[in-house]
N, CA and C atoms as a LAMMPS dump frame, in Angstrom:
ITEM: TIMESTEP
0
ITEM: NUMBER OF ATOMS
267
ITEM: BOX BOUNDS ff ff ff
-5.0000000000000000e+02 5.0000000000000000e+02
-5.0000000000000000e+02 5.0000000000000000e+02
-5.0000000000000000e+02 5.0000000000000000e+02
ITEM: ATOMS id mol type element x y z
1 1 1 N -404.324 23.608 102.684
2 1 2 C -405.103 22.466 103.113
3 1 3 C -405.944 22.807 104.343
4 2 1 N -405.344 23.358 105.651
5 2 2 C -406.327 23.677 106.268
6 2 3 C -405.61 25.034 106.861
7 3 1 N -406.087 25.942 105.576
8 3 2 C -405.939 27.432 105.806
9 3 3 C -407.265 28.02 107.073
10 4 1 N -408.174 27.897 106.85
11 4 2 C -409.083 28.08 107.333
12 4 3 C -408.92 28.251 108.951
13 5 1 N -408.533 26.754 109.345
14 5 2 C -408.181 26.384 110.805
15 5 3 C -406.946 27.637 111.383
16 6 1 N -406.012 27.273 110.465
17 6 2 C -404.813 28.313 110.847
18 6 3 C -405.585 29.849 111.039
19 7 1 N -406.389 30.746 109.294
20 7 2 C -406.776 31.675 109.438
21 7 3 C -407.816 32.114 111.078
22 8 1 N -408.403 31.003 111.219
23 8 2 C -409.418 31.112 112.705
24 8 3 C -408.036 31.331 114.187
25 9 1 N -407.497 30.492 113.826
26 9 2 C -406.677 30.82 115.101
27 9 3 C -406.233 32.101 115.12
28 10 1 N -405.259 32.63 113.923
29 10 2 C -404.8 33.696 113.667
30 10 3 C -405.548 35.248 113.973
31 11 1 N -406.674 34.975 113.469
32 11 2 C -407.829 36.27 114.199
33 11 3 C -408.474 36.391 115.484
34 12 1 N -408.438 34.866 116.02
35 12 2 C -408.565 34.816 117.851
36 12 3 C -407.183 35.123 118.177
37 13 1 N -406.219 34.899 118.043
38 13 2 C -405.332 35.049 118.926
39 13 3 C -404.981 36.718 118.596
40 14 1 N -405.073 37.178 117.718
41 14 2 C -405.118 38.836 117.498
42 14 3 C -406.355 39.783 118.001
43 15 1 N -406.987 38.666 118.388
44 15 2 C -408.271 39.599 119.006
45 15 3 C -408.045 39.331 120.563
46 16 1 N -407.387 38.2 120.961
47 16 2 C -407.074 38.242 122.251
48 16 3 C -406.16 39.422 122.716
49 17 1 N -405.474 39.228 121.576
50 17 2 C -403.963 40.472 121.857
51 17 3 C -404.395 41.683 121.7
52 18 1 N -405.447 42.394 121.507
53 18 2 C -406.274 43.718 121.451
54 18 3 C -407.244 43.951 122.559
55 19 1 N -407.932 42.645 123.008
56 19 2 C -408.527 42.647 124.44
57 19 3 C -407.122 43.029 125.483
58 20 1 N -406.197 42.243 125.402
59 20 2 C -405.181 42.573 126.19
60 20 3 C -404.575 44.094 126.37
61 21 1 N -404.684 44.115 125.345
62 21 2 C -403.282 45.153 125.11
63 21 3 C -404.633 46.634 125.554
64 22 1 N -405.429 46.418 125.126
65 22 2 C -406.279 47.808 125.485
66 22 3 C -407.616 47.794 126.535
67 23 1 N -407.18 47.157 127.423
68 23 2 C -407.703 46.765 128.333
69 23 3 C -407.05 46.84 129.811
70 24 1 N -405.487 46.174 129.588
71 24 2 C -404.997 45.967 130.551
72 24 3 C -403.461 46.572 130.104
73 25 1 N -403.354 47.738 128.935
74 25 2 C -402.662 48.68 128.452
75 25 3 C -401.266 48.437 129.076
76 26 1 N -400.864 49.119 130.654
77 26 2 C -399.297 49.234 130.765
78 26 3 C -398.624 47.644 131.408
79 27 1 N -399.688 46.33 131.339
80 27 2 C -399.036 45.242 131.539
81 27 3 C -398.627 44.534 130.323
82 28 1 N -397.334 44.283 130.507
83 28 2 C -396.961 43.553 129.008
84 28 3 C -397.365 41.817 128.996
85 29 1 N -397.683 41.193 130.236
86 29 2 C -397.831 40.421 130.381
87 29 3 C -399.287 39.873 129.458
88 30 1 N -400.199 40.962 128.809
89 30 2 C -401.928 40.954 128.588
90 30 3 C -401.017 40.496 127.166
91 31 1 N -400.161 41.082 126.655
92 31 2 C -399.838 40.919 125.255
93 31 3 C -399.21 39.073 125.028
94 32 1 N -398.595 39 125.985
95 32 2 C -397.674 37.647 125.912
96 32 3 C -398.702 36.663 125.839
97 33 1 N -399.938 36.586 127.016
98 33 2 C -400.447 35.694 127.053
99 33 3 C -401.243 34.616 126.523
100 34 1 N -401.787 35.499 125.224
101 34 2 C -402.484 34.673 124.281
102 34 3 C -401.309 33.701 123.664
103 35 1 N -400.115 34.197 123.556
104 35 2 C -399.02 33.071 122.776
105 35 3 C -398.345 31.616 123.891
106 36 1 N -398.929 32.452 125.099
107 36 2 C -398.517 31.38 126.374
108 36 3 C -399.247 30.325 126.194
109 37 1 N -400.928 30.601 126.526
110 37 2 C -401.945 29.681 126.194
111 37 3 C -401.835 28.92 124.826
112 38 1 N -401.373 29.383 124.369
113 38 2 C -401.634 29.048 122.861
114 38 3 C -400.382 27.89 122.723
115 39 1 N -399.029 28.059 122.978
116 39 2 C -398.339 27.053 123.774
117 39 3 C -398.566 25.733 124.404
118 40 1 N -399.33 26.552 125.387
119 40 2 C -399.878 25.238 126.198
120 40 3 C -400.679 24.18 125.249
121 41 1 N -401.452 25.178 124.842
122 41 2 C -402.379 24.231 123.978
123 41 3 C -402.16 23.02 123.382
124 42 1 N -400.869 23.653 122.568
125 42 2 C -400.091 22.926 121.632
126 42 3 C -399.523 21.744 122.265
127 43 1 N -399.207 21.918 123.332
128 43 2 C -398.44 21.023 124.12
129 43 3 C -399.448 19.927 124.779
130 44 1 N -400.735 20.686 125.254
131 44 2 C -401.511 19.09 125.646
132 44 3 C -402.57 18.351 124.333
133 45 1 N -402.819 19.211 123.321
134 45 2 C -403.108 18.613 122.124
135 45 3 C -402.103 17.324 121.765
136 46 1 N -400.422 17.489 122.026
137 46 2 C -399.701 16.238 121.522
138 46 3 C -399.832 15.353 122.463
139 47 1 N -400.154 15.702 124.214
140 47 2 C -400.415 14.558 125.027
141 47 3 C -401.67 14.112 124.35
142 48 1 N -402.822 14.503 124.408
143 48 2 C -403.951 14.299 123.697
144 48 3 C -403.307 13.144 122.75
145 49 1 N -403.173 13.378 121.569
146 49 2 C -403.033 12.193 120.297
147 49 3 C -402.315 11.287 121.106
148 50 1 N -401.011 10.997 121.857
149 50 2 C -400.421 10.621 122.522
150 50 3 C -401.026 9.016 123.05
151 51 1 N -402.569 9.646 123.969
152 51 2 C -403.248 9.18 124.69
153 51 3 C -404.328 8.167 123.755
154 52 1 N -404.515 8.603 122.416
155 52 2 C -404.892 7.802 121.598
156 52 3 C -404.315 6.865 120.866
157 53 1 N -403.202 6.868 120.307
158 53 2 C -402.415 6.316 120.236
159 53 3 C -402.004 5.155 120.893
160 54 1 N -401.514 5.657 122.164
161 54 2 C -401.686 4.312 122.885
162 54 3 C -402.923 3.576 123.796
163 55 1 N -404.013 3.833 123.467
164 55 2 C -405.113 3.312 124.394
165 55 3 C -405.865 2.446 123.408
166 56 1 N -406.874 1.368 123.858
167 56 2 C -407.143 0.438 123.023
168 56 3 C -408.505 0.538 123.494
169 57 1 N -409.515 0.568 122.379
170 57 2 C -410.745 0.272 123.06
171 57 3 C -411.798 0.903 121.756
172 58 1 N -413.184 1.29 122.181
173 58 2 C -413.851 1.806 121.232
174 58 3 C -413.409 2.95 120.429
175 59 1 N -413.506 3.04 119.005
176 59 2 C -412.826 4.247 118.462
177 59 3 C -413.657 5.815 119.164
178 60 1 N -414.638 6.483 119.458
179 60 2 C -415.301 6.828 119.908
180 60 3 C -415.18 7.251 121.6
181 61 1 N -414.88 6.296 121.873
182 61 2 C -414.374 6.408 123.932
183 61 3 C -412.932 6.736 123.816
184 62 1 N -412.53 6.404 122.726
185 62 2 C -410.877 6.614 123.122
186 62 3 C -410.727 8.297 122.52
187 63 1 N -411.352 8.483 121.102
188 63 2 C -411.084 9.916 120.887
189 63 3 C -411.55 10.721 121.865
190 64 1 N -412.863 10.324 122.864
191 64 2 C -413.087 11.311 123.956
192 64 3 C -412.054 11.068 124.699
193 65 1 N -411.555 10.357 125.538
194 65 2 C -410.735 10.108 126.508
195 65 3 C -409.606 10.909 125.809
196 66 1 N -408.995 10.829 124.688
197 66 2 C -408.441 11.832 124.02
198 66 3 C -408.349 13.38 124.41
199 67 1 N -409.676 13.567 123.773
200 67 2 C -410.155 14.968 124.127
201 67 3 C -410.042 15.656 125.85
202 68 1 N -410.289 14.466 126.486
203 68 2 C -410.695 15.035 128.133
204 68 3 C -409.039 14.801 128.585
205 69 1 N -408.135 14.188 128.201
206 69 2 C -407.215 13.912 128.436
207 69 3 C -406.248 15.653 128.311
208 70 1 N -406.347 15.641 127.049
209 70 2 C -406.223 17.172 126.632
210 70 3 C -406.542 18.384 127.545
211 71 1 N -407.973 18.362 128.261
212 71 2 C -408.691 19.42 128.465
213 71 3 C -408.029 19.466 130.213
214 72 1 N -407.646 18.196 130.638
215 72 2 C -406.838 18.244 131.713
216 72 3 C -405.649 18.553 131.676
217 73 1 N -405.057 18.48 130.838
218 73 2 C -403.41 18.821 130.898
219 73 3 C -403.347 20.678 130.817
220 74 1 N -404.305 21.18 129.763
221 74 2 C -404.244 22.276 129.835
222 74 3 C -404.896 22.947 131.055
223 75 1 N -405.571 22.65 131.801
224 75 2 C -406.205 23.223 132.726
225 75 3 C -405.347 22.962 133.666
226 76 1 N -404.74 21.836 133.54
227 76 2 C -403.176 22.324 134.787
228 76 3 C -402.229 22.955 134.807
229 77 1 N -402.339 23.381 133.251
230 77 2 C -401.014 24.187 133.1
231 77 3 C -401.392 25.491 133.206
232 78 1 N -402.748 25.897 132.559
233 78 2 C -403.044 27.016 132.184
234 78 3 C -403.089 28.084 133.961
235 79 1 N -403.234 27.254 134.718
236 79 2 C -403.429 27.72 136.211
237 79 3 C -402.057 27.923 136.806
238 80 1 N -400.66 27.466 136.463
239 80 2 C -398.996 28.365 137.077
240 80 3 C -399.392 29.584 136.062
241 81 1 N -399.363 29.087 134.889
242 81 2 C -398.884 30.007 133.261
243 81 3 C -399.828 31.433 134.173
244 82 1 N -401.107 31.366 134.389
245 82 2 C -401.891 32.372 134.839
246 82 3 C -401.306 33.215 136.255
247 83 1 N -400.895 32.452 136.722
248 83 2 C -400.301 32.917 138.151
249 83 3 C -399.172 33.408 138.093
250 84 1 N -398.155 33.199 137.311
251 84 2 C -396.953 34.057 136.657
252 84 3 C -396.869 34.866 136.179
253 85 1 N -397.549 34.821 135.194
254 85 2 C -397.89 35.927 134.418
255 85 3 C -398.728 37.722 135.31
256 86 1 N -399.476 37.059 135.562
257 86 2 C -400.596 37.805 136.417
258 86 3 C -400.162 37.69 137.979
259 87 1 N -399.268 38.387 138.596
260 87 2 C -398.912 37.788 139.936
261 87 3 C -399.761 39.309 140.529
262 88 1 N -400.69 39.074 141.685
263 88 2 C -401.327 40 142.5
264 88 3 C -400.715 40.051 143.726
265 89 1 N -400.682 41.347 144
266 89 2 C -400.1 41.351 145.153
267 89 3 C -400.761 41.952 146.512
Protein backbone atom coordinates (compact mmCIF):
# COMPACT_ATOMS: atom_id res chain seq x y z
CA UNK A 1 0.00 0.00 0.00
CA UNK A 2 2.51 2.50 0.60
CA UNK A 3 5.66 0.65 -0.47
CA UNK A 4 6.95 3.52 -2.11
CA UNK A 5 6.99 5.82 1.12
CA UNK A 6 8.69 2.97 3.12
CA UNK A 7 11.09 2.17 -0.17
CA UNK A 8 12.08 6.29 -0.05
CA UNK A 9 12.86 6.18 3.52
CA UNK A 10 14.77 2.99 3.24
CA UNK A 11 17.34 4.46 0.54
CA UNK A 12 17.69 7.89 2.57
CA UNK A 13 18.34 6.39 5.57
CA UNK A 14 21.09 4.00 3.79
CA UNK A 15 22.48 6.82 2.10
CA UNK A 16 22.71 8.67 5.31
CA UNK A 17 24.49 5.58 6.77
CA UNK A 18 27.23 5.72 3.86
CA UNK A 19 27.64 9.57 4.25
CA UNK A 20 28.33 8.56 7.82
CA UNK A 21 30.13 5.70 7.86
CA UNK A 22 32.70 7.02 5.06
CA UNK A 23 33.06 10.22 5.99
CA UNK A 24 33.32 10.19 9.56
CA UNK A 25 34.77 6.31 9.29
CA UNK A 26 36.27 5.44 13.03
CA UNK A 27 33.05 7.16 14.84
CA UNK A 28 30.38 4.68 15.38
CA UNK A 29 28.21 7.25 16.45
CA UNK A 30 27.92 8.57 12.16
CA UNK A 31 26.37 4.98 11.76
CA UNK A 32 23.72 5.11 14.72
CA UNK A 33 22.52 8.37 13.88
CA UNK A 34 20.38 8.22 11.00
CA UNK A 35 18.24 5.47 13.17
CA UNK A 36 18.34 8.13 16.17
CA UNK A 37 16.78 10.85 13.98
CA UNK A 38 14.71 8.64 12.42
CA UNK A 39 13.30 7.76 16.02
CA UNK A 40 12.79 11.02 16.82
CA UNK A 41 10.92 11.53 13.92
CA UNK A 42 8.67 8.90 14.62
CA UNK A 43 8.07 10.13 17.89
CA UNK A 44 7.06 13.84 17.05
CA UNK A 45 5.07 12.70 13.90
CA UNK A 46 2.64 10.87 16.78
CA UNK A 47 2.72 14.26 18.82
CA UNK A 48 1.93 15.79 15.45
CA UNK A 49 -1.48 13.64 14.73
CA UNK A 50 -1.92 13.94 18.46
CA UNK A 51 -2.20 17.75 18.04
CA UNK A 52 -4.80 17.24 15.37
CA UNK A 53 -6.77 15.21 16.85
CA UNK A 54 -7.38 17.19 19.55
CA UNK A 55 -7.56 20.80 18.16
CA UNK A 56 -10.72 22.21 16.66
CA UNK A 57 -10.81 24.67 14.02
CA UNK A 58 -10.23 24.97 10.16
CA UNK A 59 -9.31 21.61 8.58
CA UNK A 60 -6.32 23.32 6.83
CA UNK A 61 -4.90 25.54 10.04
CA UNK A 62 -5.12 22.62 12.13
CA UNK A 63 -3.17 20.13 9.69
CA UNK A 64 -0.52 23.02 9.60
CA UNK A 65 -0.48 23.59 13.23
CA UNK A 66 -0.08 19.82 12.98
CA UNK A 67 2.79 19.95 10.85
CA UNK A 68 4.65 22.96 12.80
CA UNK A 69 3.75 21.25 15.92
CA UNK A 70 5.84 18.27 14.65
CA UNK A 71 8.70 20.35 13.23
CA UNK A 72 9.09 21.70 16.89
CA UNK A 73 9.20 18.69 18.82
CA UNK A 74 11.82 17.35 16.56
CA UNK A 75 13.98 20.25 16.53
CA UNK A 76 14.07 19.93 20.29
CA UNK A 77 14.96 16.74 20.37
CA UNK A 78 17.10 16.50 17.48
CA UNK A 79 19.54 19.20 19.38
CA UNK A 80 20.46 16.63 23.04
CA UNK A 81 20.21 13.44 20.38
CA UNK A 82 23.06 15.67 18.38
CA UNK A 83 25.02 16.64 21.38
CA UNK A 84 25.33 13.04 22.68
CA UNK A 85 26.01 11.52 20.10
CA UNK A 86 28.61 14.00 18.71
CA UNK A 87 30.16 15.25 22.07
CA UNK A 88 33.31 17.79 21.14
CA UNK A 89 35.70 18.29 23.24
Amino acid sequence: MAADVFETYAVSLIGAILVGALTLGGNPAAIVYPFVLGGISVLSAICGVIFVNVSNGKPATVLMGGVIASAIVSGILFWPATHLLFQVE
